[in-house]
C-alpha positions as CSV (number, residue, x, y, z in Angstrom):
1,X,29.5,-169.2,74.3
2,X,27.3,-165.8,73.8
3,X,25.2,-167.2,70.7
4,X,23.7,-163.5,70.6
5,X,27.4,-162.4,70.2
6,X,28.9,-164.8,67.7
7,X,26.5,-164.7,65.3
8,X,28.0,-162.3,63.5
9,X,31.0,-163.9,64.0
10,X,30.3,-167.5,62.4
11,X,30.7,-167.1,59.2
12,X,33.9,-165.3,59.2
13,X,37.1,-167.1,57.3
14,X,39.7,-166.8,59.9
15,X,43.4,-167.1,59.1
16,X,46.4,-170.4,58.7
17,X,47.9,-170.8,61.9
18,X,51.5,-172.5,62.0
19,X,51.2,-176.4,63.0
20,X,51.8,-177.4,66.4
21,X,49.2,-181.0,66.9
22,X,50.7,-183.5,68.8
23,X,49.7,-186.8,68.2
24,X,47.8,-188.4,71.0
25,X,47.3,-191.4,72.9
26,X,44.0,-193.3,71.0
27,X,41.5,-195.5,72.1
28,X,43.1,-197.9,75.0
29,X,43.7,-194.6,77.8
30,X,40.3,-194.1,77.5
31,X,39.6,-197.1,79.5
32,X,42.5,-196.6,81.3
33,X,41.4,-193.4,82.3
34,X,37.1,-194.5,82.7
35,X,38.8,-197.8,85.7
36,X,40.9,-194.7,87.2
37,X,37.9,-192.4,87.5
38,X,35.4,-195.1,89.1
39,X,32.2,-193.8,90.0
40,X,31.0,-190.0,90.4
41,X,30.0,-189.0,94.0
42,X,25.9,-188.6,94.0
43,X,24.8,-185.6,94.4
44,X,21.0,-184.9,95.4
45,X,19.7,-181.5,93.5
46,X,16.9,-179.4,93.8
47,X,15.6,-176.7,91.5
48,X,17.0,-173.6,91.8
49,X,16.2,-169.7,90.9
50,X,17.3,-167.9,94.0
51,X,20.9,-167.5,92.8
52,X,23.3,-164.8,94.6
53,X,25.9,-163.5,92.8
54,X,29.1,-163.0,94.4
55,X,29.8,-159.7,95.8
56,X,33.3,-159.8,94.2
57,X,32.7,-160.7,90.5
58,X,34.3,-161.6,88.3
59,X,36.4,-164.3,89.9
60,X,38.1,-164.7,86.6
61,X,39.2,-161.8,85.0
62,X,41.0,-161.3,81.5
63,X,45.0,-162.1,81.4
64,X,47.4,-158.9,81.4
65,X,48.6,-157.2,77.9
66,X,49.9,-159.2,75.8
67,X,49.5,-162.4,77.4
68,X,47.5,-165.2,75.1
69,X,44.0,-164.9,77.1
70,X,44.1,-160.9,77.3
71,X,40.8,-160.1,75.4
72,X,38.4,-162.4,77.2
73,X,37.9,-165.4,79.5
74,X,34.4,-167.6,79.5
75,X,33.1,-171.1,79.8
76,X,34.7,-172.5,82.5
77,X,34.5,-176.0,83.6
78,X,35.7,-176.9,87.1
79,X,36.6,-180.3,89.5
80,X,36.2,-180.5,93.1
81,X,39.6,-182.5,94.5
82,X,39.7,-183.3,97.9
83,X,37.7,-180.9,100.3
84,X,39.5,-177.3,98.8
85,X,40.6,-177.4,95.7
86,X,39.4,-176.5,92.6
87,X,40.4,-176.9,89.3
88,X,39.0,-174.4,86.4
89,X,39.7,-175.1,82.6
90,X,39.1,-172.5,80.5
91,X,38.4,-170.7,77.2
92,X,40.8,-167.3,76.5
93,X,41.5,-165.0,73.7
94,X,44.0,-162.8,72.5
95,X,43.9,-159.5,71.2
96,X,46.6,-160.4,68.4
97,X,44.4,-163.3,66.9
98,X,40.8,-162.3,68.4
99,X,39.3,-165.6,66.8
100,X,41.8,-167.9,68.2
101,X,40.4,-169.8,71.3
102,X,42.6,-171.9,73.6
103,X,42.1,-173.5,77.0
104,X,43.6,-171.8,80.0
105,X,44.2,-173.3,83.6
106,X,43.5,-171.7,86.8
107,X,43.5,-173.1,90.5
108,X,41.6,-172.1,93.8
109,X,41.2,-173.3,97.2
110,X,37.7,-171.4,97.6
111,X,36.5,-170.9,94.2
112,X,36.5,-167.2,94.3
113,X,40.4,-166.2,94.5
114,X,42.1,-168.0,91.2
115,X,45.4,-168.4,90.4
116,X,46.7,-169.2,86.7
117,X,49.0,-171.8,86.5
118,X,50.5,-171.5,83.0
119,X,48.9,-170.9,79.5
120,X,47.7,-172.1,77.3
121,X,47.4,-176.0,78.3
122,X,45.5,-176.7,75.3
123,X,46.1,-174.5,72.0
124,X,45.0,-174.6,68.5
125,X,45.8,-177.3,66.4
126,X,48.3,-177.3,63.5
127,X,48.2,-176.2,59.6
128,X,45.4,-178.1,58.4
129,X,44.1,-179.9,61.8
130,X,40.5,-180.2,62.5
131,X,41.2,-177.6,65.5
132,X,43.2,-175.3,63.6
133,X,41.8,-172.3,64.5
134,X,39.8,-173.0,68.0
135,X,40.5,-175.7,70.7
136,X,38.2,-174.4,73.5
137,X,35.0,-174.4,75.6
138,X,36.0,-177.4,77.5
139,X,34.6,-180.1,79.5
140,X,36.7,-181.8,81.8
141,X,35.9,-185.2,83.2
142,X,37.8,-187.0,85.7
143,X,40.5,-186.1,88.2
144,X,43.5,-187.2,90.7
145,X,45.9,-187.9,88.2
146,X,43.8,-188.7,85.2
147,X,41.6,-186.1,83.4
148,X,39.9,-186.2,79.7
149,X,39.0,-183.2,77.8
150,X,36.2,-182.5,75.6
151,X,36.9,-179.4,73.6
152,X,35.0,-177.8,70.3
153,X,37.5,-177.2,67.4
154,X,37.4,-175.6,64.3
155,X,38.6,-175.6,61.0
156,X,39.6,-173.5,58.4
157,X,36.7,-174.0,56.6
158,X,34.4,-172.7,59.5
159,X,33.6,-176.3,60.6
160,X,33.0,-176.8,64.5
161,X,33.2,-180.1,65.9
162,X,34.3,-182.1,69.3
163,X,37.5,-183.7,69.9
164,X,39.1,-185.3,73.5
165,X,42.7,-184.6,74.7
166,X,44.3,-186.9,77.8
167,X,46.4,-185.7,80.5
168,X,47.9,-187.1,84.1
169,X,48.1,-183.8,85.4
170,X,45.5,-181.3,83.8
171,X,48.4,-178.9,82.4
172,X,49.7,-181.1,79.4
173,X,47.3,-182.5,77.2
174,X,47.5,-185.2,74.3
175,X,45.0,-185.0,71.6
176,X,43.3,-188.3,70.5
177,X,44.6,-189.7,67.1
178,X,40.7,-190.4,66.3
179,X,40.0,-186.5,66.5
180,X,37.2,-185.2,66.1
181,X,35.1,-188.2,68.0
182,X,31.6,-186.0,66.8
183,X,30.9,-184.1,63.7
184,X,28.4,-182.4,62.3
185,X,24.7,-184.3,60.7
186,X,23.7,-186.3,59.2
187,X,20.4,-184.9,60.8
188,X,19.1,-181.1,60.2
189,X,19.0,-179.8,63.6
190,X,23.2,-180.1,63.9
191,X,23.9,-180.2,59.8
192,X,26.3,-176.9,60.3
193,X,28.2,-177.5,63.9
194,X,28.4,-179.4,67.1
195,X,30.0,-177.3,70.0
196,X,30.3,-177.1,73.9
197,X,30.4,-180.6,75.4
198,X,29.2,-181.7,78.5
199,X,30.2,-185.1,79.5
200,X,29.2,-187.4,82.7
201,X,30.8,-191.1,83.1
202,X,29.5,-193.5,85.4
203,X,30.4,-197.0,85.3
204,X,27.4,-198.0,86.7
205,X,25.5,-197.0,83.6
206,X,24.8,-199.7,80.7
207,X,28.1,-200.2,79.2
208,X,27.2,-199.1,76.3
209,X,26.1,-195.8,77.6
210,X,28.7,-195.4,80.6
211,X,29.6,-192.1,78.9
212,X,27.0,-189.6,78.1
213,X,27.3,-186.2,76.3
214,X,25.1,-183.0,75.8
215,X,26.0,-181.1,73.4
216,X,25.4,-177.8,71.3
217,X,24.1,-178.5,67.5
218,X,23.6,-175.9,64.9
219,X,21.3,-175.9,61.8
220,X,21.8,-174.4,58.5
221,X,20.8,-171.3,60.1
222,X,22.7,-171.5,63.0
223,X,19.7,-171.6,65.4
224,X,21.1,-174.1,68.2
225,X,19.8,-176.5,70.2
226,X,21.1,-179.0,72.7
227,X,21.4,-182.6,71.6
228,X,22.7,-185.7,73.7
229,X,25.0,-188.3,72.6
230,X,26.3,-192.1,74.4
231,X,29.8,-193.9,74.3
232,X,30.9,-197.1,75.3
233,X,34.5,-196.0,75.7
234,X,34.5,-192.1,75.8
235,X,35.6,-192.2,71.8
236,X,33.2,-193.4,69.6
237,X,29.7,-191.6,70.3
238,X,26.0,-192.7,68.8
239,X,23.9,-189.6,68.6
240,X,20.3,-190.1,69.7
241,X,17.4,-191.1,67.2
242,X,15.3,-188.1,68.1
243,X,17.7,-185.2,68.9
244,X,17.6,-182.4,69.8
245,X,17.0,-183.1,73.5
246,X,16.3,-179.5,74.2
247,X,14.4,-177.1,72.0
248,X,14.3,-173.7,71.2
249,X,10.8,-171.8,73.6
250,X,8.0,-170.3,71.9
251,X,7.9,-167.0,70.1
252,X,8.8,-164.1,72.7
253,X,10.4,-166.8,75.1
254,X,13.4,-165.8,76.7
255,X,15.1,-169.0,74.7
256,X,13.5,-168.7,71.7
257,X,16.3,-167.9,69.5
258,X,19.0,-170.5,70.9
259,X,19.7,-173.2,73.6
260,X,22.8,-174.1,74.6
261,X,26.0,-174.1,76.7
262,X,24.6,-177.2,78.8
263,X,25.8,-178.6,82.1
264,X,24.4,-181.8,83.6
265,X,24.5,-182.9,87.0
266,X,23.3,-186.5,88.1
267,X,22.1,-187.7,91.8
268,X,20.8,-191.1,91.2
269,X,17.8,-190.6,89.5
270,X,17.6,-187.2,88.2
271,X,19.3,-185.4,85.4
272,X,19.9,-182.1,86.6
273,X,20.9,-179.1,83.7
274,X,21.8,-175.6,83.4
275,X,22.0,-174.2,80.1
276,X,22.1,-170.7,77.9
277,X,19.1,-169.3,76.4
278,X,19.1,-166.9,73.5
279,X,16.6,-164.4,72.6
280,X,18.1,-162.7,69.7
281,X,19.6,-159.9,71.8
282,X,20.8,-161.4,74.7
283,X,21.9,-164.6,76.9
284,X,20.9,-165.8,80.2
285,X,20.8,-169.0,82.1
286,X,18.3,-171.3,82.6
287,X,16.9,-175.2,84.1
288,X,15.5,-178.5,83.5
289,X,15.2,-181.6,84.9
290,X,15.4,-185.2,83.7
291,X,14.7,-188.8,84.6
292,X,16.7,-190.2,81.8
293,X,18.8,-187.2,80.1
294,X,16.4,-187.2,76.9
295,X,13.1,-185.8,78.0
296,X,13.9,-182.5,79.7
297,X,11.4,-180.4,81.4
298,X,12.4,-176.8,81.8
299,X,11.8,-174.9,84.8
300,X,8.8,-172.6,84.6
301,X,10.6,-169.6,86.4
302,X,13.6,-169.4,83.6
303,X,16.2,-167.9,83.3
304,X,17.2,-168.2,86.8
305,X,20.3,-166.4,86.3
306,X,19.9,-162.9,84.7
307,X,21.8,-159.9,83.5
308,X,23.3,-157.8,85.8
309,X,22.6,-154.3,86.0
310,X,23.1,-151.5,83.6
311,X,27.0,-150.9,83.4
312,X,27.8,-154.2,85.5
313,X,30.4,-156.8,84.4
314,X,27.4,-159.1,83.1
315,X,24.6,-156.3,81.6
316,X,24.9,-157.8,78.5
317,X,24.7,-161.4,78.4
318,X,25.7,-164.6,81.1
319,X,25.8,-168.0,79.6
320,X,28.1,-170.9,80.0
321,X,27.4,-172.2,83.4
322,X,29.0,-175.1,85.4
323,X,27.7,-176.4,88.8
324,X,29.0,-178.3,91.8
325,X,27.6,-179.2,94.9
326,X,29.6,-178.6,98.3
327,X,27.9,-178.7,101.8
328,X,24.7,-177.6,101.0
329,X,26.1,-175.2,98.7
330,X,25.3,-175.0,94.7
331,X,28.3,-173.6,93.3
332,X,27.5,-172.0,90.1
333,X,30.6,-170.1,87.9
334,X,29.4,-168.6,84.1
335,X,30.3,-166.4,81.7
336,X,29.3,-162.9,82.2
337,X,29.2,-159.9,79.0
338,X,29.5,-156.3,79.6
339,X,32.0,-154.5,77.4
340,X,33.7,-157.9,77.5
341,X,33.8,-161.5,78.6
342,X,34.8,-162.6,82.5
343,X,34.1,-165.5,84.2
344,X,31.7,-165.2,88.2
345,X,30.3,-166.8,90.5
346,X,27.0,-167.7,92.0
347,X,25.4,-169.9,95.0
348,X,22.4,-171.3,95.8
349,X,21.9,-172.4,99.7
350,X,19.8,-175.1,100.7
351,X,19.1,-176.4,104.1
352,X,21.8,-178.7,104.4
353,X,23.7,-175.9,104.5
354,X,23.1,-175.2,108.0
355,X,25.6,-177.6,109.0
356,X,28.9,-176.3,107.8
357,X,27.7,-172.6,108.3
358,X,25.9,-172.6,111.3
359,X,26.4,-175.3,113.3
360,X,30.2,-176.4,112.6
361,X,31.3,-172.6,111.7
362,X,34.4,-171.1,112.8
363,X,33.8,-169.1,115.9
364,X,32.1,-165.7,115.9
365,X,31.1,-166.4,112.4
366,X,27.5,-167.0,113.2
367,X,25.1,-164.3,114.8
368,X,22.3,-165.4,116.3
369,X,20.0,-162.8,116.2
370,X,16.9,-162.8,119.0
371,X,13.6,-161.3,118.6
372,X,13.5,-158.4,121.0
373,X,11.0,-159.2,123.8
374,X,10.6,-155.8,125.8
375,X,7.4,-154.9,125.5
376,X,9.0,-151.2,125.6
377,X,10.7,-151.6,122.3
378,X,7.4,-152.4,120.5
379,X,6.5,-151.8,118.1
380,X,9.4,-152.2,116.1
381,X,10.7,-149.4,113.5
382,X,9.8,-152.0,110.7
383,X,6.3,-153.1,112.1
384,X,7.7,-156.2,114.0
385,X,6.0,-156.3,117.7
386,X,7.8,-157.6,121.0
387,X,8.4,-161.4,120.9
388,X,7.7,-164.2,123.3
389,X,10.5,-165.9,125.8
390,X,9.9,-169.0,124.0
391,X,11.5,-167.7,120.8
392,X,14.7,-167.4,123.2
393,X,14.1,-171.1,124.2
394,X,14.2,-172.4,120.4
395,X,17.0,-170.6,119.2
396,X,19.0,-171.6,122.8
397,X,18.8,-175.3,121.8
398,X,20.0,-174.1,118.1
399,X,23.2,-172.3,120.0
400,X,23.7,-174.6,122.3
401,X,24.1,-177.1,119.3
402,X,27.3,-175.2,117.9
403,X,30.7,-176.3,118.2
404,X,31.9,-173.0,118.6
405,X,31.8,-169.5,120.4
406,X,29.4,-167.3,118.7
407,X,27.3,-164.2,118.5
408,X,24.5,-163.5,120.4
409,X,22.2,-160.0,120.1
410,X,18.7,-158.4,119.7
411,X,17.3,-157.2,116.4
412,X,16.6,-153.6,118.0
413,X,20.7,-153.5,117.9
414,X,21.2,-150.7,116.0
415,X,24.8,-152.1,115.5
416,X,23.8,-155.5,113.8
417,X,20.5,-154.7,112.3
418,X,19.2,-151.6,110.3
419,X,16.1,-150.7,112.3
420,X,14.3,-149.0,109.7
421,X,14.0,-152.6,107.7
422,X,15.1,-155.0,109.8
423,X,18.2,-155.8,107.2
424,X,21.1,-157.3,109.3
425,X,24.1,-155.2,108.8
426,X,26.5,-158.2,108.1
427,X,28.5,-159.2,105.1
428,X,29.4,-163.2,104.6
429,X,28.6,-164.2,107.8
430,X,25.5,-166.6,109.0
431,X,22.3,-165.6,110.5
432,X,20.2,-167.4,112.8
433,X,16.3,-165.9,113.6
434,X,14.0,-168.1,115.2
435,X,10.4,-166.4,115.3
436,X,8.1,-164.7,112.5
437,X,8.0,-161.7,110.6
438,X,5.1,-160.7,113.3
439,X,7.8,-160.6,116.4
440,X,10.9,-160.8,114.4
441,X,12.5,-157.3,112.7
442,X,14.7,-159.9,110.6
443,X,12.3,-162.1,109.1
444,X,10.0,-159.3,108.5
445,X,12.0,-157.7,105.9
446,X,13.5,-161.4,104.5
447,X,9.4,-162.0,103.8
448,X,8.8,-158.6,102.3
449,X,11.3,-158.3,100.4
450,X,10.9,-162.1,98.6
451,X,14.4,-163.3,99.8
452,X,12.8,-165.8,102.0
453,X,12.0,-169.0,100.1
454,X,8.6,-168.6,102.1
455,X,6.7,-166.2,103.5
456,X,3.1,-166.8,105.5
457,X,-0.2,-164.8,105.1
458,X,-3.9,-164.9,105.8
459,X,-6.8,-165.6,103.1
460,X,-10.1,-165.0,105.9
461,X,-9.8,-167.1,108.6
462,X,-6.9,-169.4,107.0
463,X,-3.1,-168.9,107.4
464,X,-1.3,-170.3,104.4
465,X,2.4,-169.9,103.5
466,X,3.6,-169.3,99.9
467,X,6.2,-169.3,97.6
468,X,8.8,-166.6,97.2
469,X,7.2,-166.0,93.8
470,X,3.8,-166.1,95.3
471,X,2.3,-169.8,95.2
472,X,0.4,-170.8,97.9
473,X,1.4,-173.9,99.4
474,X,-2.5,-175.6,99.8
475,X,-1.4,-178.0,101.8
476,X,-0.1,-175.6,104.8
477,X,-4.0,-173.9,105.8
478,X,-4.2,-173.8,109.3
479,X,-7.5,-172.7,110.7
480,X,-6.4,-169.2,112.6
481,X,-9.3,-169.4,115.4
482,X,-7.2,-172.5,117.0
483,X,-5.1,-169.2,118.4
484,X,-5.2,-167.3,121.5
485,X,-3.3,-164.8,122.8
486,X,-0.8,-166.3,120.3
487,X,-0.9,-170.0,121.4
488,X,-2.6,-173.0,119.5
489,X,-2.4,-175.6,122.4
490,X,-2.7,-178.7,120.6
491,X,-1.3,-177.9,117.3
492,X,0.9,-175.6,114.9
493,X,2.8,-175.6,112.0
494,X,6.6,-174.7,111.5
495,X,9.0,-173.7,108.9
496,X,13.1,-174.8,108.6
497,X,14.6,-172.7,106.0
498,X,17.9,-171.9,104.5
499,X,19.1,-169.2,102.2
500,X,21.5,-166.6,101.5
501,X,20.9,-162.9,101.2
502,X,22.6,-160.6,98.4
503,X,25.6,-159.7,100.9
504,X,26.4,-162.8,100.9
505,X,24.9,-163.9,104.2
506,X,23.5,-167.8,105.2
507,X,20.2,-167.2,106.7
508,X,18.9,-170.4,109.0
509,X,14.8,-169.5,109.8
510,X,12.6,-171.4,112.5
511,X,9.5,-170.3,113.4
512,X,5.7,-171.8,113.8
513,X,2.3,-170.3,113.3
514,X,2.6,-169.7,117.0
515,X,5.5,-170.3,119.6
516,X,4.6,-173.7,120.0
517,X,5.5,-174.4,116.4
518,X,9.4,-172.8,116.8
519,X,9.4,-174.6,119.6
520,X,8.5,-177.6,117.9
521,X,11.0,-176.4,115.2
522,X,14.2,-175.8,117.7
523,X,13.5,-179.8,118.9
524,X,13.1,-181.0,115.8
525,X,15.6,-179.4,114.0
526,X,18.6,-180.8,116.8
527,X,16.4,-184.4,117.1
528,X,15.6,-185.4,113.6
529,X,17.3,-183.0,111.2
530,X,20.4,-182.0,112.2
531,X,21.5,-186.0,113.0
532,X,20.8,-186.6,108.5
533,X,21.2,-183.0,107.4
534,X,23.1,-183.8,104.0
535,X,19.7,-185.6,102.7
536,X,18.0,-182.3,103.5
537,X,18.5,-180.4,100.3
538,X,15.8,-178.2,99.9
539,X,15.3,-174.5,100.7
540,X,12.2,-175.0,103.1
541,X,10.7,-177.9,104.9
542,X,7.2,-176.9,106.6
543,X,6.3,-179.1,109.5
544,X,2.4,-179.9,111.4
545,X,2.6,-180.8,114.4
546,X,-1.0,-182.4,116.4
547,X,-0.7,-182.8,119.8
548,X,-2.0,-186.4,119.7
549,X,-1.7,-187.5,123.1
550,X,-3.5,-184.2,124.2
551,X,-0.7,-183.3,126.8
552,X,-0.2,-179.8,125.2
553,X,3.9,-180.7,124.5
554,X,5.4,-181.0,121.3
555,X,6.6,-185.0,120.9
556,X,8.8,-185.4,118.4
557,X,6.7,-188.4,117.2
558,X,3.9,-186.0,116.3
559,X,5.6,-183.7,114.1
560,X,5.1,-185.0,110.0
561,X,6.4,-182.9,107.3
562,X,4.1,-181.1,105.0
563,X,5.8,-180.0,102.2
564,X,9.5,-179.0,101.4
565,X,10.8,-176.8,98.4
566,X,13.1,-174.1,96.9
């Protein structure tokens, strides 16, 4: 939900609706459904902030005239079936009863192109029901034939709270008779509402916390703040002593007005969220991390989704995000606000993503893009000098790892690279570079332009890389008089890196200090990487390697890892 945005709206007395609740299945299909679910595939997470929006937002657009979601569309929640499909519940409104929410349904097989399936799945409760007036903002737990709902519903009388609705097929839904399962207090922090589940189940958990729940909580004066609740059964929850979980930021802070709109990932030992932060005038998204769900520890960079830009589809506000995890892909769809509510969709790549779109891509999907080495063609429009042959050796053993027939080419082609800034003129596709911004017109401008996750520079005689937001990585000094003519004999440093660029492109980066390092990197990367390249799920992994038997050849037993990051 846009907290900046329904402010105004909270207080409103909104009108009867005619009575339509179905009486649901109570507390036995909850286990039913927690032994059909079994245990949630572990995903390993990393902290992210280089999000790129998709090129084609929204994904999700607002229904047609006169259908029951034509005003707006936002917070989606979304399953992962199989290997392509996915699932998206949603919440809509109608121009015919603006404050009516209800949950919409909407397939995909790439999570970009959607198609509605019929709507609404879930509406409003009857005359007098808890959910009389809303039944939306959904969180949908489970999948392959046995799904359970967590909506926010409210009453007549203005009150928000959670209920959970069953189904075998995620279009028909049955309420629970013991509706709503959480309600308002008795603490402070959520005396007015509680709103916008997020539920994880893992039957591996305690059993009397197998079930676990963040949540929205608002005070008397509607500030929220995200709170976290745990369930035996999915049904009856237990609040936690000390909520809330996650507090508003200090004065000026980007969240200092409102948290909220949580999603929670889990890989096996951290808690992993994404959640809405209020300022007073707008939304945007930010992170934290957790070892046990309660103490949360927001990422110093937030938001790390922000507005769009001025007349966009999201200038105004984006807030309720959900997040898988798919081949080395963080797939991020939120709520976007310019004149009006849509749902879009982000990624983050990390380097695990080399696999699917590099090395087991579809043919002549990949460019592989060499450092020209022509002396002739030097320098560079962009500042990039000629490169060495042994940049062509490294990226030979990346291309002569794929599966598949790709493209091979110079980055002085005026046809795949802009020459004036070294920007590769592709859309979608993947890029390989193998050689640094000194040789390569590629990786120049990724570097200068901050779209590399790391970038490397010189403090007096020292190389050192840093961070895309300018934090220099200590550990990575390497002592620049070791080179000549280029070439540190018996020792280097390389990077591995994975990204994607704002059109949409996966960018794969080796390179050393010197060519022995993207050497190195090439070998390393086909040896030792590529053979468990689901674990690696960072953005960059930086690499020494000491030549310790002194025979001036990079062994793969003398290559250690330095330090990895996003």
């Amino acid at each position: 939900m846009s907290l900046a945005r329904d402010r105004e709206r909270r207080r409103r007395h909104l009108s009867d609706l005619k009575k339509t609740r179905k009486v649901a299945r109570i507390l036995v299909l909850t286990t039913i459904l927690a032994v059909a679910m079994g245990s949630p595939t572990i995903l390993k997470v990393n902290a992210q902030y280089a999000w790129t929006k998709y090129g084609g937002n929204p994904v999700l657009d607002k229904g047609a005239p006169g259908s029951w979601d034509d005003r707006r569309v936002w917070d989606p929640s979304i399953l992962l079936e199989g290997t392509s499909t996915y699932k998206m519940w949603y919440t809509g409104a109608n121009n015919l009863n603006p404050s009516e929410r209800q949950v919409g349904y909407a397939i995909s097989s790439d999570g970009t192109s959607w198609s509605r399936q019929w709507g609404p799945v879930l509406g409003v409760g009857g005359s007098g029901a808890w959910d009389e007036l809303w039944a939306g903002n959904p969180s949908v737990v489970g999948g392959d034939g046995a799904y359970l709902m967590y909506y926010a519903g409210r009453n007549v009388a203005g009150v928000v709270q959670i209920g959970v609705a069953y189904s075998s097929d995620g279009l028909t839904w049955n309420r629970n008779a013991l509706n709503p399962i959480l309600k308002p207090g008795p603490a402070a922090w959520d005396a007015s509402w509680v709103h916008a589940p997020c539920v994880l189940y893992d039957p591996s958990w305690p059993s009397s916390q197998r079930w676990k729940m963040w949540y929205i909580g608002f005070d008397s004066g509607f500030a929220a703040r995200i709170g976290y609740a745990t369930s035996s059964d999915g049904v009856i929850w237990t609040k936690y002593a000390s909520n809330p979980v996650v507090d508003l930021g200090p004065s000026g802070a980007w969240d200092s007005a409102g948290v909220g709109d949580p999603t929670v990932l889990f890989d096996g030992s951290t808690y992993h969220m994404w959640f809405m932060g209020d300022n007073g005038v707008s939304n945007r998204i930010g992170y934290a991390t957790s070892t046990d769900g309660v103490a949360w520890n927001k990422f110093a960079g937030n938001p790390v989704v922000e507005l769009g830009s001025s007349g966009s589809w999201d200038d105004a506000y984006a807030y309720g995000p959900t997040v898988l995890f798919k081949d080395g892909f963080y797939k991020m769809w939120y709520a976007g606000e310019g004149p009006y509510s849509r749902i879009g969709y982000a990624v983050y790549a990390v380097l695990s993503a080399a696999g699917s779109a590099v090395i087991n891509a579809p043919a002549w999907n990949v460019f592989l893009i060499y450092p020209d080495y022509d002396p002739g063609h030097s320098p560079k429009d962009n500042g990039a000098k000629n490169a060495a042959l042994s940049d062509f050796t490294a990226m030979g053993v990346i291309y002569g790892m794929t599966v598949n027939t790709q493209v091979e080419t110079l980055d002085t082609s005026a046809t795949h690279v802009t020459q004036s800034t070294g920007r590769p003129l592709l859309v979608e596709k993947a890029v390989v570079l193998v050689g640094g911004q000194a040789v390569h017109a590629c990786v120049r401008y990724y570097e200068n332009q901050r779209i590399a996750p790391v970038y490397p520079s010189v403090e007096g005689t020292m190389y050192y890389w840093y961070t895309r937001a300018g934090v220099k990585l200590a550990s990575t000094a390497f002592d620049s008089t070791l080179f000549g003519n280029g070439i540190s004999y018996h020792q280097d440093m390389f990077v591995v890196e994975c990204f994607q660029d704002s059109d949409g492109n996966v960018v794969f980066v080796i390179y050393g200090y010197g060519w022995k390092g993207s050497f190195a990197g090439g070998r390393y990367f086909k040896s030792t990487i590529y053979p468990n390249i689901s674990t690696y799920t960072h953005a960059y992994y930086i690499y020494q390697w000491i030549d310790a038997n002194n025979d001036g050849f990079p062994d793969l037993n003398e290559i250690t890892l330095v330090t990895s990051g996003d």
